[in-house]
PDB file of N, CA, C and O in Angstrom:
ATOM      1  N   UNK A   1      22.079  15.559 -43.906  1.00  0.00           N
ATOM      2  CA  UNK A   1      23.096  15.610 -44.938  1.00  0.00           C
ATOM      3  C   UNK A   1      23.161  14.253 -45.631  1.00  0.00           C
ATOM      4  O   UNK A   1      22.423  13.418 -45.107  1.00  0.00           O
ATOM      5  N   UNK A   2      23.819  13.857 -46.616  1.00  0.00           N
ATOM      6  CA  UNK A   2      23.833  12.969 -47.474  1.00  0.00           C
ATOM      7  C   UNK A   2      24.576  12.139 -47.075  1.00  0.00           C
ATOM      8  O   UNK A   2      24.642  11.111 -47.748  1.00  0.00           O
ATOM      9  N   UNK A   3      25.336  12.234 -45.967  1.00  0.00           N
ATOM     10  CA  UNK A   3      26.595  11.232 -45.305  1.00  0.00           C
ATOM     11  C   UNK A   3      25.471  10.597 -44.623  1.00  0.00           C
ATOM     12  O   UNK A   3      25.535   9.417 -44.968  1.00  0.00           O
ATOM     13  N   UNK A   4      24.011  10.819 -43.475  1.00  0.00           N
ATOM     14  CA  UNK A   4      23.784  10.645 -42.708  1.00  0.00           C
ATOM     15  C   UNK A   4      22.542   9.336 -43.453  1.00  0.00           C
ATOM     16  O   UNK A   4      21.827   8.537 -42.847  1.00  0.00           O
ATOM     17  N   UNK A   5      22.712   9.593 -45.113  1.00  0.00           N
ATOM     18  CA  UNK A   5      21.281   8.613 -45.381  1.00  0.00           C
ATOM     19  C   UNK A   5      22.982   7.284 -46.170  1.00  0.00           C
ATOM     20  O   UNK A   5      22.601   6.240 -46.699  1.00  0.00           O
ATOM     21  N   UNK A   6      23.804   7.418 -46.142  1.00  0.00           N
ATOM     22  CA  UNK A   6      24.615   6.042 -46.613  1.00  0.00           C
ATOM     23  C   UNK A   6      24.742   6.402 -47.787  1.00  0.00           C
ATOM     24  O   UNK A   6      25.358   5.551 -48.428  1.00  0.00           O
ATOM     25  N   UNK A   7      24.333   7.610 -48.607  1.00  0.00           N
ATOM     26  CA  UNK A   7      24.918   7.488 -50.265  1.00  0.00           C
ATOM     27  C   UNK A   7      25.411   8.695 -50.311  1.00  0.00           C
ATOM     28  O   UNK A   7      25.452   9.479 -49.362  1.00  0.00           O
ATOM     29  N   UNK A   8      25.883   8.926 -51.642  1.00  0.00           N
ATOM     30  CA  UNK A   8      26.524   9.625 -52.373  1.00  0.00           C
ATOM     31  C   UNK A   8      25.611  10.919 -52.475  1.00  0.00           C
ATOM     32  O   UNK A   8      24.644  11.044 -51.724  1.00  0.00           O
ATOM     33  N   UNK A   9      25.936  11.868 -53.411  1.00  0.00           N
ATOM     34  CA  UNK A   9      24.847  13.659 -53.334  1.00  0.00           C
ATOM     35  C   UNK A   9      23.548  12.565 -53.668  1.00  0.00           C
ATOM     36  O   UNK A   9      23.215  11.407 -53.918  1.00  0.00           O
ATOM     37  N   UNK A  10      23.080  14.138 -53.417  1.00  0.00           N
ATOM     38  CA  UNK A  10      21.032  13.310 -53.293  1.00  0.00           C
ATOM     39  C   UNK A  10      20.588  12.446 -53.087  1.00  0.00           C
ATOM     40  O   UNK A  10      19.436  12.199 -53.444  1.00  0.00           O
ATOM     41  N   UNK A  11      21.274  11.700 -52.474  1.00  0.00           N
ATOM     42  CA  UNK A  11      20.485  10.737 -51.966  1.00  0.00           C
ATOM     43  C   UNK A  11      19.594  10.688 -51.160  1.00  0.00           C
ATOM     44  O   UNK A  11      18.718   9.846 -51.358  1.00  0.00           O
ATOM     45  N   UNK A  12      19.505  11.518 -50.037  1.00  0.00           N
ATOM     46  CA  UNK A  12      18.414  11.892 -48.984  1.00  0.00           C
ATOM     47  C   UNK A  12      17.183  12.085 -49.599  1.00  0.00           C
ATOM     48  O   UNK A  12      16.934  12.216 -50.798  1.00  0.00           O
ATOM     49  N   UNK A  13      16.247  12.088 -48.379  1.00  0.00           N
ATOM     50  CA  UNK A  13      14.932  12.293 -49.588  1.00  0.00           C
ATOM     51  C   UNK A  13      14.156  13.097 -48.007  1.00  0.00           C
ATOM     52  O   UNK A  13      13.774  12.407 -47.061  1.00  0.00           O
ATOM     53  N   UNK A  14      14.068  14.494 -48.030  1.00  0.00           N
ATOM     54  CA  UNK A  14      12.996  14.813 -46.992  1.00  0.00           C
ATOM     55  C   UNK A  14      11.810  14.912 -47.071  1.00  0.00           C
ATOM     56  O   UNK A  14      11.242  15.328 -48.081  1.00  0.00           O
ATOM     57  N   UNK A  15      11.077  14.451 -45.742  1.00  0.00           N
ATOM     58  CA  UNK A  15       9.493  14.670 -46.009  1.00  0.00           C
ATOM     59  C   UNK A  15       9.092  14.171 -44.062  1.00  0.00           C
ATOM     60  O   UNK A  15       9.869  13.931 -43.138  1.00  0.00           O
ATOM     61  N   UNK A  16       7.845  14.186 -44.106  1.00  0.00           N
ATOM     62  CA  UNK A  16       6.940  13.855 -42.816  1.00  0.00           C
ATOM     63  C   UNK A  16       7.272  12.888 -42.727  1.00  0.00           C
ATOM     64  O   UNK A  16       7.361  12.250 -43.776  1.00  0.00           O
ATOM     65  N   UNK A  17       7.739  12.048 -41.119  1.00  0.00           N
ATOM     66  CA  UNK A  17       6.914  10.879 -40.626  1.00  0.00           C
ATOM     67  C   UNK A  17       5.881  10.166 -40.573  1.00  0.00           C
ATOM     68  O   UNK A  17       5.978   9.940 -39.367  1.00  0.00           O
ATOM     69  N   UNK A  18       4.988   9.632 -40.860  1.00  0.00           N
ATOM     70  CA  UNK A  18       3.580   9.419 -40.137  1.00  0.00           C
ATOM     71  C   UNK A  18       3.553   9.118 -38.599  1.00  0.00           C
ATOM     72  O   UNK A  18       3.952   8.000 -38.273  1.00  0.00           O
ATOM     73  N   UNK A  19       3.216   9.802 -37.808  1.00  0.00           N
ATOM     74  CA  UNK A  19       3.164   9.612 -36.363  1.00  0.00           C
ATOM     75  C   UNK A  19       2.511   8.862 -35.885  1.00  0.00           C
ATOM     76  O   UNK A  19       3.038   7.964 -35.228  1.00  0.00           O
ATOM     77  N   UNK A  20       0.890   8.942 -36.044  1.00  0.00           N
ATOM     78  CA  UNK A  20      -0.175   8.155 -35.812  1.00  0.00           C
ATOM     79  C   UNK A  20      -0.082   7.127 -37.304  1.00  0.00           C
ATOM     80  O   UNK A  20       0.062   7.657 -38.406  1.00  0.00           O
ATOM     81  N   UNK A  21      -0.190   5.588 -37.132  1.00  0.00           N
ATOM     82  CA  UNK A  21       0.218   5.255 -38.439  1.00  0.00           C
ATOM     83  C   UNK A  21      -0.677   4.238 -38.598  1.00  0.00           C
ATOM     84  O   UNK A  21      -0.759   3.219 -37.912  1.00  0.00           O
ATOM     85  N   UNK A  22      -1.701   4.732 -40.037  1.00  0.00           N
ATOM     86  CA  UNK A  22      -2.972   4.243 -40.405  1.00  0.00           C
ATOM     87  C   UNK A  22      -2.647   3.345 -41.569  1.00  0.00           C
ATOM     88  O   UNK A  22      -2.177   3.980 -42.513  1.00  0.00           O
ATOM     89  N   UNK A  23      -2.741   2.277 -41.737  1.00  0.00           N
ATOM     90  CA  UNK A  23      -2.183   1.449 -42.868  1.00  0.00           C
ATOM     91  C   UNK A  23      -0.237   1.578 -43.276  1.00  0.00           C
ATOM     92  O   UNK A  23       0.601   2.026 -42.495  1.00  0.00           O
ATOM     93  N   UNK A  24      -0.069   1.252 -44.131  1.00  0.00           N
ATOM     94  CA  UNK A  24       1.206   1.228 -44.377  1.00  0.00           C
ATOM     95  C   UNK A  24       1.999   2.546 -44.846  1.00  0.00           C
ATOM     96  O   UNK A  24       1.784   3.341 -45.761  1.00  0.00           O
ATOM     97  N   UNK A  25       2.808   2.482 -44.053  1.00  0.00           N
ATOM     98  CA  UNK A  25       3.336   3.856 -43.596  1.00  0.00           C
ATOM     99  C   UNK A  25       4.568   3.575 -44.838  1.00  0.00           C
ATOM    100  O   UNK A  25       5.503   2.831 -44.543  1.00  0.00           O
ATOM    101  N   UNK A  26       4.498   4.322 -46.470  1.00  0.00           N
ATOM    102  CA  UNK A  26       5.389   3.704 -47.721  1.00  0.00           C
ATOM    103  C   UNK A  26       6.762   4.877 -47.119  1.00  0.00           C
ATOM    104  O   UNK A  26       6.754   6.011 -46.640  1.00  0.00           O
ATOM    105  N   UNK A  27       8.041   3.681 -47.528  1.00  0.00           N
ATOM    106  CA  UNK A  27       9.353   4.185 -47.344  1.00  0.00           C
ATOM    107  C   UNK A  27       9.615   3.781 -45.802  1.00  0.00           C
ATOM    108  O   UNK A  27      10.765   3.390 -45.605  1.00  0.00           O
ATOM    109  N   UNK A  28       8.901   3.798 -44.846  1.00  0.00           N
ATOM    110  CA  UNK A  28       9.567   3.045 -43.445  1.00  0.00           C
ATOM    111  C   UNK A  28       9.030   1.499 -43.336  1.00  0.00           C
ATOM    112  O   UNK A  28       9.118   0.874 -42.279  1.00  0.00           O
ATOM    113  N   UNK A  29       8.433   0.909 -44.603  1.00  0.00           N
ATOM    114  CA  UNK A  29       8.232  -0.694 -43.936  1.00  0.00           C
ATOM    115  C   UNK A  29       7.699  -0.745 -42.541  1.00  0.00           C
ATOM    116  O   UNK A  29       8.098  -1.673 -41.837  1.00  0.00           O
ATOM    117  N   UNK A  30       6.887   0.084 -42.056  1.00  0.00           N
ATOM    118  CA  UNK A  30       5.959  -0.442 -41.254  1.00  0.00           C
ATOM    119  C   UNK A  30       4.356  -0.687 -41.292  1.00  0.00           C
ATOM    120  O   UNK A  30       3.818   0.196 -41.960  1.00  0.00           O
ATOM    121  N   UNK A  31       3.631  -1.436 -40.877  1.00  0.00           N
ATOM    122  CA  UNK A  31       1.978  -0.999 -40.739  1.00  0.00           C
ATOM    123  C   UNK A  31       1.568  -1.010 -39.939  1.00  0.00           C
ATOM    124  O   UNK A  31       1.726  -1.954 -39.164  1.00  0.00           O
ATOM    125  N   UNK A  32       0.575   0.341 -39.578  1.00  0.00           N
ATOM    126  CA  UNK A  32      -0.049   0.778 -38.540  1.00  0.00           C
ATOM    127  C   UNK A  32      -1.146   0.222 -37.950  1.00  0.00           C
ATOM    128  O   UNK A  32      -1.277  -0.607 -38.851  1.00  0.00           O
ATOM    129  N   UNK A  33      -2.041  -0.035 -37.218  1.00  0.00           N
ATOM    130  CA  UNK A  33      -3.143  -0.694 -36.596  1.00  0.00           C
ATOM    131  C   UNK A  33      -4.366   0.082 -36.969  1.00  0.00           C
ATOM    132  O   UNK A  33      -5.519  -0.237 -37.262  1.00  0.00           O
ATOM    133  N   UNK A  34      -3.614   1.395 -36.841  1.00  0.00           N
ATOM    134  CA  UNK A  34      -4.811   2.536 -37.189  1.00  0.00           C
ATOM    135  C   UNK A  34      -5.301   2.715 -35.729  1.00  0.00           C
ATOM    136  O   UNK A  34      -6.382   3.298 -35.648  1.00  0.00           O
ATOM    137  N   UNK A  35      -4.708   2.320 -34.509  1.00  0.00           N
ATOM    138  CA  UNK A  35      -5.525   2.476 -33.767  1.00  0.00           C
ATOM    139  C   UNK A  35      -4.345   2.519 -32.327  1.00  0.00           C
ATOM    140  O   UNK A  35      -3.735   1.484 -32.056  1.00  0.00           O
ATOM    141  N   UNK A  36      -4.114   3.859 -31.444  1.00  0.00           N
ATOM    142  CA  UNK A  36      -3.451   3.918 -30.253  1.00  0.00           C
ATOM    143  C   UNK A  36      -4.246   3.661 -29.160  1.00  0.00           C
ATOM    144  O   UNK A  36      -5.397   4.083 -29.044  1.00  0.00           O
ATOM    145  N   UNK A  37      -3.612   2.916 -28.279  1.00  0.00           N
ATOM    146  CA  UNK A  37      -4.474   2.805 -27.236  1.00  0.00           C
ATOM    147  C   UNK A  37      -3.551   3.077 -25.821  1.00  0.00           C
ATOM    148  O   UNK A  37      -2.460   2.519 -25.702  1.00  0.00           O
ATOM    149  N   UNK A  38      -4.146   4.085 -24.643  1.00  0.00           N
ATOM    150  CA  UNK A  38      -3.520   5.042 -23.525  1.00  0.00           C
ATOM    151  C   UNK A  38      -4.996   4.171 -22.597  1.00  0.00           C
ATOM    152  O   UNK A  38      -6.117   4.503 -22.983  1.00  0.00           O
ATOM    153  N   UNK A  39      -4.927   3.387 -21.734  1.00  0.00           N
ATOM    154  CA  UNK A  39      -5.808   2.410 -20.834  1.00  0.00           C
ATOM    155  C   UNK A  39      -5.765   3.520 -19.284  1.00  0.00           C
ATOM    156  O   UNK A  39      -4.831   3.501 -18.482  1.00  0.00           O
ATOM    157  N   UNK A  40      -6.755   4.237 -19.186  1.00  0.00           N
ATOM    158  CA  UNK A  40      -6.408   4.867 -17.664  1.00  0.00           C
ATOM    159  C   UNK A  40      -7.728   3.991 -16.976  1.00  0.00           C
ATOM    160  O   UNK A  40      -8.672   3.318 -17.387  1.00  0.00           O
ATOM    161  N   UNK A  41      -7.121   4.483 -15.555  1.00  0.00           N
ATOM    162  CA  UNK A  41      -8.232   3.427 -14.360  1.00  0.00           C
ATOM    163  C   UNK A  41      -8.730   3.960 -14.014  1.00  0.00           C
ATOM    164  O   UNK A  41      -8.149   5.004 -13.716  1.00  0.00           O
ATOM    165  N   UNK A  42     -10.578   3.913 -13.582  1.00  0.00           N
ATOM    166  CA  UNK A  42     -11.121   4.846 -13.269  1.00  0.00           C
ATOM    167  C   UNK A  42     -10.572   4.167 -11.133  1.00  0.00           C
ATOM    168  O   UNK A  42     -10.123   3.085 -10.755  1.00  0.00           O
ATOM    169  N   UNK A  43     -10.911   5.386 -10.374  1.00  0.00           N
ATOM    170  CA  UNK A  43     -11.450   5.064  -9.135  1.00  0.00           C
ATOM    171  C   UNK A  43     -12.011   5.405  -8.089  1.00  0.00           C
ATOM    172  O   UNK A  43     -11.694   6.270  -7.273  1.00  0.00           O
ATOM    173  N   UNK A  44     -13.143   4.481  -8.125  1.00  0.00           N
ATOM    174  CA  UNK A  44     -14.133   5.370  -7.144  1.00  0.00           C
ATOM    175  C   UNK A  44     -13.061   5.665  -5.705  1.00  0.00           C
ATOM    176  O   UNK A  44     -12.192   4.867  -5.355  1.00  0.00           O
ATOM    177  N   UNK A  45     -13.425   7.275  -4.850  1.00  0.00           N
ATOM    178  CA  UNK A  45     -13.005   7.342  -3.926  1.00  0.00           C
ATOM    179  C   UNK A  45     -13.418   6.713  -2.574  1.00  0.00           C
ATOM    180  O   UNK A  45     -14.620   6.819  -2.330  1.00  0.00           O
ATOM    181  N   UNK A  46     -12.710   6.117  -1.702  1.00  0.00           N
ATOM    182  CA  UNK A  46     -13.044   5.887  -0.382  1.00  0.00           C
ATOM    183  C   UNK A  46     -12.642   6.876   0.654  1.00  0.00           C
ATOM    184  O   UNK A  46     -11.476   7.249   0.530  1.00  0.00           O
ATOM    185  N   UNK A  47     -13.051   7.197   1.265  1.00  0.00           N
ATOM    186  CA  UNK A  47     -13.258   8.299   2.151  1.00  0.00           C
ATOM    187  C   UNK A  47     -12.328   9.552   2.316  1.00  0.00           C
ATOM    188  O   UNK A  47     -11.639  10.078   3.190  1.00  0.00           O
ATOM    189  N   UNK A  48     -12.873   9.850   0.289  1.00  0.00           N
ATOM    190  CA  UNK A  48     -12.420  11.086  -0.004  1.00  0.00           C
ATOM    191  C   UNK A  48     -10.611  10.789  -0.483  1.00  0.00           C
ATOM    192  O   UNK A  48      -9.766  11.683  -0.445  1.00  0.00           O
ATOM    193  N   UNK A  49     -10.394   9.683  -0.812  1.00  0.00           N
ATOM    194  CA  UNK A  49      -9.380   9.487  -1.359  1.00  0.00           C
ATOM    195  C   UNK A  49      -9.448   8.521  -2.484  1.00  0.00           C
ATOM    196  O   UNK A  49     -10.215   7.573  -2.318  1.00  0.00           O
ATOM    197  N   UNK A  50      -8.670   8.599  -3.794  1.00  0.00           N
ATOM    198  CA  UNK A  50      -8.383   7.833  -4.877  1.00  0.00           C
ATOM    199  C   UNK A  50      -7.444   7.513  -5.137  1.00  0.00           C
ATOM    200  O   UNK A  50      -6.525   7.989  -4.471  1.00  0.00           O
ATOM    201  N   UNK A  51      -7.053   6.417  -6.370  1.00  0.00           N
ATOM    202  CA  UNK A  51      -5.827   6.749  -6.526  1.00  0.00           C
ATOM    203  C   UNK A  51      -6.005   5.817  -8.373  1.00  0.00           C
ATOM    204  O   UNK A  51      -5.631   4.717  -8.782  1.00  0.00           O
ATOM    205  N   UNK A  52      -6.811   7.070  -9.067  1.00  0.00           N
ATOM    206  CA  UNK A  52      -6.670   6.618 -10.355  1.00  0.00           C
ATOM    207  C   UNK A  52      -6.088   6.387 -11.634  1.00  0.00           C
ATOM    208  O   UNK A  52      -5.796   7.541 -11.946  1.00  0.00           O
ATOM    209  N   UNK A  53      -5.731   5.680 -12.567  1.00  0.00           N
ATOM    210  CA  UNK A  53      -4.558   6.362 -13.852  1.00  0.00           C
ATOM    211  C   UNK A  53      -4.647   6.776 -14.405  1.00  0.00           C
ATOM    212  O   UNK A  53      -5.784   6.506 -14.792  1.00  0.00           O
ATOM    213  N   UNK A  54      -4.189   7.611 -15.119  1.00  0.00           N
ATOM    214  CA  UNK A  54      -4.401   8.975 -16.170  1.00  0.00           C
ATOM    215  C   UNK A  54      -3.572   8.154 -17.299  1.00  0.00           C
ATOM    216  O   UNK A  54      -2.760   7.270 -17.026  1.00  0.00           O
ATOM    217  N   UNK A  55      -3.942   8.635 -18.768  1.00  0.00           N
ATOM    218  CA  UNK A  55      -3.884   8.310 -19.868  1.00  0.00           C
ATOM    219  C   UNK A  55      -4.129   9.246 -20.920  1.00  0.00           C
ATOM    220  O   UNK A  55      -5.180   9.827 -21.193  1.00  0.00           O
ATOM    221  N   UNK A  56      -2.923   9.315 -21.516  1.00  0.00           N
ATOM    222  CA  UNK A  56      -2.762  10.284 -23.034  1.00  0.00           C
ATOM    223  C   UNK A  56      -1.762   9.903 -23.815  1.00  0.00           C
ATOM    224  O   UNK A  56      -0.718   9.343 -23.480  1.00  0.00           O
ATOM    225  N   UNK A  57      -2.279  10.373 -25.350  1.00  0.00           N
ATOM    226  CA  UNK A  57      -1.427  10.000 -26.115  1.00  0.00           C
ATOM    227  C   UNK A  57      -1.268  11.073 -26.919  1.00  0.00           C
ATOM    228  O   UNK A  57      -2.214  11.847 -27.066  1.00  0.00           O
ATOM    229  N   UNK A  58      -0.066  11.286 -27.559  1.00  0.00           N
ATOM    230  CA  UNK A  58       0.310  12.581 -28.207  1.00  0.00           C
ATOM    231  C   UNK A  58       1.336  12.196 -29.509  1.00  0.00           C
ATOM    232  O   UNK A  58       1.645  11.096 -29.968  1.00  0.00           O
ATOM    233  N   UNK A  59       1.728  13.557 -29.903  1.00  0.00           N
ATOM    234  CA  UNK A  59       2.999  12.998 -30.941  1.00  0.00           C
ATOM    235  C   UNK A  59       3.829  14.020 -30.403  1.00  0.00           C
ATOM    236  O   UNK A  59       3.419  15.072 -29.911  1.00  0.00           O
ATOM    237  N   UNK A  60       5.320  13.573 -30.550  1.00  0.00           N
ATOM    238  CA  UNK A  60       5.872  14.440 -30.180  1.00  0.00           C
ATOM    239  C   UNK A  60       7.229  14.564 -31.544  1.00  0.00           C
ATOM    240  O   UNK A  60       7.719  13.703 -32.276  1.00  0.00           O
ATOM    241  N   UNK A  61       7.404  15.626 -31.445  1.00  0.00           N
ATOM    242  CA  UNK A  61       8.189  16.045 -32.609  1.00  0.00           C
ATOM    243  C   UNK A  61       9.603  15.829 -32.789  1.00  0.00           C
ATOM    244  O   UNK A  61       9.985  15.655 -31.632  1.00  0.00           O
ATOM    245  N   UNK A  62      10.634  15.733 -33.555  1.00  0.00           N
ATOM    246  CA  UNK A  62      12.125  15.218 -33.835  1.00  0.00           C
ATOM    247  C   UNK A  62      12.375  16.296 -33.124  1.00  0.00           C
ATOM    248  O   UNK A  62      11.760  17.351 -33.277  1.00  0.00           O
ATOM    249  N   UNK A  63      13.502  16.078 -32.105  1.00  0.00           N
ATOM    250  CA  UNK A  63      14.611  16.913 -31.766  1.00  0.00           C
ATOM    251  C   UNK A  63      15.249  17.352 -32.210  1.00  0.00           C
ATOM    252  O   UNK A  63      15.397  16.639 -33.203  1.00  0.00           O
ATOM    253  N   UNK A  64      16.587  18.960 -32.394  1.00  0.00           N
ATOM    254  CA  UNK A  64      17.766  18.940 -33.140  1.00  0.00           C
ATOM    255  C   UNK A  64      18.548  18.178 -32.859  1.00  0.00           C
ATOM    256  O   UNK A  64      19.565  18.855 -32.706  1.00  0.00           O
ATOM    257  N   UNK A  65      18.849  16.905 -32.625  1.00  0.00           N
ATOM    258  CA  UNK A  65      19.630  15.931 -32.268  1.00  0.00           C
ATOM    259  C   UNK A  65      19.449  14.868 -32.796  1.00  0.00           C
ATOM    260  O   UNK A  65      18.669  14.030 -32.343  1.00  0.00           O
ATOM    261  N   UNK A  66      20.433  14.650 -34.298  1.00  0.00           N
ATOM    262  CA  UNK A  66      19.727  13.308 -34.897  1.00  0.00           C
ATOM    263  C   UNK A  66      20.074  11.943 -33.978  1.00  0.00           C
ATOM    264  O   UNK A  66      19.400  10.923 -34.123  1.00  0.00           O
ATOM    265  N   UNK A  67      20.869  11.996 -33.293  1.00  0.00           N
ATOM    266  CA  UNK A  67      20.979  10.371 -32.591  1.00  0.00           C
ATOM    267  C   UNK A  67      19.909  10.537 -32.016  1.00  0.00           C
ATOM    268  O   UNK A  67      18.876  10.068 -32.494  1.00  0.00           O
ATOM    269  N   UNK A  68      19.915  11.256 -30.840  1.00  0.00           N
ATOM    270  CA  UNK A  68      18.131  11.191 -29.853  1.00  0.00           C
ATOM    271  C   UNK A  68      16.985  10.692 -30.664  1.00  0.00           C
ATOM    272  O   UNK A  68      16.251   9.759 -30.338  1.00  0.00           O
ATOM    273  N   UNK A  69      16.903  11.405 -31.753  1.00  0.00           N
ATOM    274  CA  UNK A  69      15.616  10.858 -33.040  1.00  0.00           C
ATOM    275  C   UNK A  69      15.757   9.434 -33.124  1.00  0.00           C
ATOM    276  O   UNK A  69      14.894   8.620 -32.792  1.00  0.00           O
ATOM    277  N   UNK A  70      16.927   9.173 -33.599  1.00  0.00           N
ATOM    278  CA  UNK A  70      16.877   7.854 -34.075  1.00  0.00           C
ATOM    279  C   UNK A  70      16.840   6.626 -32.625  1.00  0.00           C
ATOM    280  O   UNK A  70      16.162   5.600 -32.581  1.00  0.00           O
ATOM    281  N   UNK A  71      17.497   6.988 -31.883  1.00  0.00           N
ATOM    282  CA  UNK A  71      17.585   6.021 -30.238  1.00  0.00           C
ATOM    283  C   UNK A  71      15.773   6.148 -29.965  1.00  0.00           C
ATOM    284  O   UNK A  71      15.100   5.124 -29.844  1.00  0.00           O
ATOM    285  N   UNK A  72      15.324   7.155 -29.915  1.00  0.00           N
ATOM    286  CA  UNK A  72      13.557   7.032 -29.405  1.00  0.00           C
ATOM    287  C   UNK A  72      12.509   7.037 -30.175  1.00  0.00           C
ATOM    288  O   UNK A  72      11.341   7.017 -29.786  1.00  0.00           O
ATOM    289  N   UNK A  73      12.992   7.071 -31.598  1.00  0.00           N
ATOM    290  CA  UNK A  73      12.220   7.175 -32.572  1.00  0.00           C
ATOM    291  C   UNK A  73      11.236   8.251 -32.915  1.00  0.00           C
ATOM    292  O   UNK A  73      10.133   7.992 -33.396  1.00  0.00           O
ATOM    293  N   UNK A  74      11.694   9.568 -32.636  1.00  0.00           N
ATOM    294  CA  UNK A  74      11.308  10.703 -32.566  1.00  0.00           C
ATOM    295  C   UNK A  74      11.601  11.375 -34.506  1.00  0.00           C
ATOM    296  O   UNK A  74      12.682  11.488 -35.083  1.00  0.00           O
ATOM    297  N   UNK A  75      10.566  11.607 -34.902  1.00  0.00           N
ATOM    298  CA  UNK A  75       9.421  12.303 -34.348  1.00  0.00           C
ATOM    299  C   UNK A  75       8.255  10.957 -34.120  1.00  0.00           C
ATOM    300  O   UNK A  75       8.661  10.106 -34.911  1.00  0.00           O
ATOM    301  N   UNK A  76       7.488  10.609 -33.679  1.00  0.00           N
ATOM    302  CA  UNK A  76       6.119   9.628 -33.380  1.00  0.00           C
ATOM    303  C   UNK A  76       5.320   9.761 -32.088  1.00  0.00           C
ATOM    304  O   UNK A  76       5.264  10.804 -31.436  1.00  0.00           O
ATOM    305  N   UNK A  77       4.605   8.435 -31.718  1.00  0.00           N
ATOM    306  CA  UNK A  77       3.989   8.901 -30.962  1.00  0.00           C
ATOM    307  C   UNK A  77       4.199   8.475 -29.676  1.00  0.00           C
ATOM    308  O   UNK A  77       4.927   7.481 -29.665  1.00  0.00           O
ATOM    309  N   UNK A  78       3.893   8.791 -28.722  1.00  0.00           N
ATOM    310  CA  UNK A  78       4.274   8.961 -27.149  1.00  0.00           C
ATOM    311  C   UNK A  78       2.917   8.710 -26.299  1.00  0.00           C
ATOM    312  O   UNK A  78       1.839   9.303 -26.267  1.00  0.00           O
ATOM    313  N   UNK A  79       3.318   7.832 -25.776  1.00  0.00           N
ATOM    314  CA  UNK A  79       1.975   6.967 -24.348  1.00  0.00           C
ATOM    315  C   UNK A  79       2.479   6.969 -23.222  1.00  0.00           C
ATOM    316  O   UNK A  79       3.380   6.233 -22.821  1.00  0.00           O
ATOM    317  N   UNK A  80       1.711   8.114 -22.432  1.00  0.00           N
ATOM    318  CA  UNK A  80       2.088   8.453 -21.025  1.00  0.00           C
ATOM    319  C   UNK A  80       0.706   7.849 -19.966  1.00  0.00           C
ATOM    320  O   UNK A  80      -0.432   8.319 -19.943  1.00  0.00           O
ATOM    321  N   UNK A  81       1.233   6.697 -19.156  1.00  0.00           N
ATOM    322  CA  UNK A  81       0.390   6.351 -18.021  1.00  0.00           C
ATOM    323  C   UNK A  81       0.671   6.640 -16.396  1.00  0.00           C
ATOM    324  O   UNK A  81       1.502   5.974 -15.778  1.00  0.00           O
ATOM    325  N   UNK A  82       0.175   7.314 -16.004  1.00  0.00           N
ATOM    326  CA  UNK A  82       0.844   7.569 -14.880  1.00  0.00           C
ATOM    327  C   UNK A  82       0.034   7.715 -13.376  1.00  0.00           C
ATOM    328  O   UNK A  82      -0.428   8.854 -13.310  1.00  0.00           O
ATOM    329  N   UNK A  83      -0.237   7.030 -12.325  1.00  0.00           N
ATOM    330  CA  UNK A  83      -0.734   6.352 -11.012  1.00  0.00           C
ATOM    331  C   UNK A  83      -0.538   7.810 -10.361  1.00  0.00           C
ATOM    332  O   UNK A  83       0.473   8.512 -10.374  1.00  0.00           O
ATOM    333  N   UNK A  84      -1.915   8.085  -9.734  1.00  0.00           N
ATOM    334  CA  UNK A  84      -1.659   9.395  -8.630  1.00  0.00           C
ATOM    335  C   UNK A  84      -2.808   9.327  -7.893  1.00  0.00           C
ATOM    336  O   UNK A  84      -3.901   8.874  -8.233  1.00  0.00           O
ATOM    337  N   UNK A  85      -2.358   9.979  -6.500  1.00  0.00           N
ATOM    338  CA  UNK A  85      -3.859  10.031  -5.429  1.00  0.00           C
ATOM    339  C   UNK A  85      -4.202  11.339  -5.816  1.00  0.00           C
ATOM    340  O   UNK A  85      -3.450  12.120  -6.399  1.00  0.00           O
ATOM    341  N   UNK A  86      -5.720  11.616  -5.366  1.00  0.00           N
ATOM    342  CA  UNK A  86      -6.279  12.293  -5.542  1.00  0.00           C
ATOM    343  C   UNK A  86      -6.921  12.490  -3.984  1.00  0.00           C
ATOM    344  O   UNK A  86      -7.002  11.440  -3.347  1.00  0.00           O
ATOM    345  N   UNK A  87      -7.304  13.504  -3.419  1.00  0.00           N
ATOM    346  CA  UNK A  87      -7.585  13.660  -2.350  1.00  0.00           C
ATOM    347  C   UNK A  87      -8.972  14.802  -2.227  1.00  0.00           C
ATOM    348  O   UNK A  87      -8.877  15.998  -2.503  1.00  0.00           O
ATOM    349  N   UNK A  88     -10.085  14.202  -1.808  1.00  0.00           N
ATOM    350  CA  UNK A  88     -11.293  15.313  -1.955  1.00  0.00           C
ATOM    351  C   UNK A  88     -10.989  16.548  -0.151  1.00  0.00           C
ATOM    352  O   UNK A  88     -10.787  16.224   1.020  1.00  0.00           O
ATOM    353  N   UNK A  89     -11.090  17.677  -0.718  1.00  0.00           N
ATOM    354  CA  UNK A  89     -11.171  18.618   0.441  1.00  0.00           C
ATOM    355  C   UNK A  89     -12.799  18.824   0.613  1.00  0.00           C
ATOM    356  O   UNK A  89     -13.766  18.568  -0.105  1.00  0.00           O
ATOM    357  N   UNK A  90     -12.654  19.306   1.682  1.00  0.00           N
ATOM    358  CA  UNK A  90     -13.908  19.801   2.574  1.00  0.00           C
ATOM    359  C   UNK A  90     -14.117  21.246   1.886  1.00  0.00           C
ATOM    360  O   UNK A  90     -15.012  21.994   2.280  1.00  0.00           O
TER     361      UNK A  90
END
């Protein structure tokens, strides 16, 4: 709504985010790297056990909840690293 951008009627202006953000992202004053980076560990197992990191990157989309959007910066992008054993069976 028009209360939520600080002006008066029309003032809002809707459109996309850029999520992944390749050069200058016009209207949010930011610039992008062009480039995400998700670092996982490889590891060799020792006797049938590992314990390597997994790595992904995604976008994840605005919530119906404009504070949540704005507190996590939703809609953009999201880097999940996360440490787990792995265990080989017989």
């Amino acid at each position: 709504v028009d209360a939520d951008c600080g002006g008066g009627a029309d003032t809002c202006e809707s459109r996309n985010r850029a999520c992944f953000l390749t050069g200058s992202a016009a209207g949010f004053g930011r610039t992008g790297t062009g480039t995400l980076v998700a670092d996982g560990v490889v590891d060799p197992p020792i006797q049938d056990v590992s314990h390597p990191v997994l790595a992904s990157i995604a976008c994840v989309g605005p919530s119906d909840c404009s504070l949540l959007n704005a507190v996590s910066g939703f809609p953009g992008p999201l880097r999940l690293t996360q440490k787990v054993t792995t265990t080989a069976l017989p």
